[in-house]
BALOBA-1460 file (C-alpha; in Angstrom, 3 decimals):
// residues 82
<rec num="1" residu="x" x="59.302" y="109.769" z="107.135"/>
<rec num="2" residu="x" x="59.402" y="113.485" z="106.735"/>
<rec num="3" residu="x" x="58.127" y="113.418" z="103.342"/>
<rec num="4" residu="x" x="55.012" y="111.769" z="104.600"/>
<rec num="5" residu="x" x="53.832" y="114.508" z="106.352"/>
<rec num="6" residu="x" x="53.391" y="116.938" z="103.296"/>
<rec num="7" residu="x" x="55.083" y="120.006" z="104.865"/>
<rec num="8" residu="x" x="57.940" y="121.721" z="103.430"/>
<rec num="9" residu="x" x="58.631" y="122.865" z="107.140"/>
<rec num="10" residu="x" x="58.405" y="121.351" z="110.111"/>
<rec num="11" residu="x" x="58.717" y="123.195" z="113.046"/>
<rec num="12" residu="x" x="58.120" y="122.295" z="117.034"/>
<rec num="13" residu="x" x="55.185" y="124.024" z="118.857"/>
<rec num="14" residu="x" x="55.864" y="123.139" z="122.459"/>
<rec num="15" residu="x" x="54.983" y="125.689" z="124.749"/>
<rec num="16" residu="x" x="53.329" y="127.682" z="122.613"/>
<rec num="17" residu="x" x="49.987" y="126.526" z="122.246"/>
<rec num="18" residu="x" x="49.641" y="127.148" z="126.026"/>
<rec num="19" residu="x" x="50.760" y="131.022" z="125.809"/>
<rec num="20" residu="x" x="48.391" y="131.090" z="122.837"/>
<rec num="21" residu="x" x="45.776" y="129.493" z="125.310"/>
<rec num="22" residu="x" x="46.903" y="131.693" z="127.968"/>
<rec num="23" residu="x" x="47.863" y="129.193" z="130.588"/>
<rec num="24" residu="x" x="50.919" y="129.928" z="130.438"/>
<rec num="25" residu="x" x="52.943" y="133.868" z="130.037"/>
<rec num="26" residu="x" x="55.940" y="134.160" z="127.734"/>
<rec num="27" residu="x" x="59.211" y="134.927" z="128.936"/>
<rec num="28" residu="x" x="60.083" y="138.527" z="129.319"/>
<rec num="29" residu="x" x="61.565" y="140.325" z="126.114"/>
<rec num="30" residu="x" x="65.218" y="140.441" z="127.413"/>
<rec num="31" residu="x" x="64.697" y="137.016" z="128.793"/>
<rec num="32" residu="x" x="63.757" y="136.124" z="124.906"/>
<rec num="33" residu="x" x="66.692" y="138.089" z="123.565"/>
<rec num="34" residu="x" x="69.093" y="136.440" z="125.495"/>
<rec num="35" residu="x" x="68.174" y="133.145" z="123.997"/>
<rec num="36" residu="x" x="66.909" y="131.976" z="127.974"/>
<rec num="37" residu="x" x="63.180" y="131.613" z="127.376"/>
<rec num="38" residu="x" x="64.003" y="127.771" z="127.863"/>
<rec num="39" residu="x" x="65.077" y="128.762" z="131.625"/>
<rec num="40" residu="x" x="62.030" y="130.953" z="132.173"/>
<rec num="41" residu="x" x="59.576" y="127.721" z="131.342"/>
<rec num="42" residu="x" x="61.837" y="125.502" z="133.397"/>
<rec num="43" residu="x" x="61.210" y="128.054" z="136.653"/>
<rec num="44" residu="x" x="57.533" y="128.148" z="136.061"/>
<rec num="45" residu="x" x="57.057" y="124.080" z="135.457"/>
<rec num="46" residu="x" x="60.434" y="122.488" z="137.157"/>
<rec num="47" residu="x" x="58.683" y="119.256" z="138.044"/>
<rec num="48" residu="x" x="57.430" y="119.125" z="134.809"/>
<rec num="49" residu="x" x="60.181" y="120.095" z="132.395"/>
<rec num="50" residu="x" x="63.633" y="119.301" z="134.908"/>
<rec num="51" residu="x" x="64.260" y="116.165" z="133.141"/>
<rec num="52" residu="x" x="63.922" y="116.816" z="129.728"/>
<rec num="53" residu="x" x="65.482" y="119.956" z="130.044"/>
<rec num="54" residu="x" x="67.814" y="118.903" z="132.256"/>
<rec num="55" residu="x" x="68.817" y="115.267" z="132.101"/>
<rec num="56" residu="x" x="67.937" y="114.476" z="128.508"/>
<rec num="57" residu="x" x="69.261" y="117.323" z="127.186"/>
<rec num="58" residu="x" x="72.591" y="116.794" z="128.940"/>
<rec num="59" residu="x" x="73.027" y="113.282" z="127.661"/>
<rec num="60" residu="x" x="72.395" y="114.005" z="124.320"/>
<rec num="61" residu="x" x="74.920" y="117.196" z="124.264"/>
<rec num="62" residu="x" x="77.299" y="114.227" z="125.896"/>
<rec num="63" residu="x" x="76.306" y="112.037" z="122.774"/>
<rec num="64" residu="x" x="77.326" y="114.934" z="120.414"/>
<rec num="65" residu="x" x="80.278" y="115.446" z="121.705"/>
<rec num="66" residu="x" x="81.197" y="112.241" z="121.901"/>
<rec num="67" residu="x" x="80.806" y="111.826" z="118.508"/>
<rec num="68" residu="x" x="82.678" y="114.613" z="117.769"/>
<rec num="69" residu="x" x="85.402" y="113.660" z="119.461"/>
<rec num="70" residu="x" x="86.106" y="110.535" z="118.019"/>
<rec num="71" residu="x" x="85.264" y="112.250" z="114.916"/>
<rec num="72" residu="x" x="88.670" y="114.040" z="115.276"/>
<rec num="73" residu="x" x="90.299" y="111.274" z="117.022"/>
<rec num="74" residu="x" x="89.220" y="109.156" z="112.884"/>
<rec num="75" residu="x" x="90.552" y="112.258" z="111.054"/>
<rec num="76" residu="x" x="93.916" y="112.997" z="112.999"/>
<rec num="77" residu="x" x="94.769" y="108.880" z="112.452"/>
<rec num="78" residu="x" x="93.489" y="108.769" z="108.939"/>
<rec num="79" residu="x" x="96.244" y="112.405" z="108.223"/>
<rec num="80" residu="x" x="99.457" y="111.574" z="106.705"/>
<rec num="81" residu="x" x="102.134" y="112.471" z="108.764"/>
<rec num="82" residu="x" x="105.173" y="114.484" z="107.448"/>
């Protein structure tokens, strides 16, 4: 499906077109830095932004490790043992 779209890169815009708009101010520079600006957003638009931030974000970390788990759970079985 990616091929479709006739971009080499695809990249996610979110909040950006509103701080291009200006609804909306960017997170301070250390706030950036830090890797936090996702924090920043969720205090200006909590309502908005708790659950996917939040709650779907959580479950799919859960899904990842999950998988990775059992990942390591395949490859420890699948070792020969001495």
């Amino acid at each position: 499906q990616w091929d479709n779209l006739g971009a080499q890169v695809v990249v996610g815009v979110g909040g950006s077109l509103d701080v291009i708009a200006g609804r909306r101010k960017r997170a301070p520079a250390f706030v950036q830095r830090a890797g936090l600006e996702w924090a920043y957003r969720l205090a200006q638009e909590p309502r908005r932004l708790f659950r996917r931030y939040l709650v779907t974000n959580s479950q799919f970390l859960g899904l990842i490790s999950w998988s990775a788990i059992a990942q390591v759970s395949r490859a420890r079985r699948a070792a020969p043992r001495p």
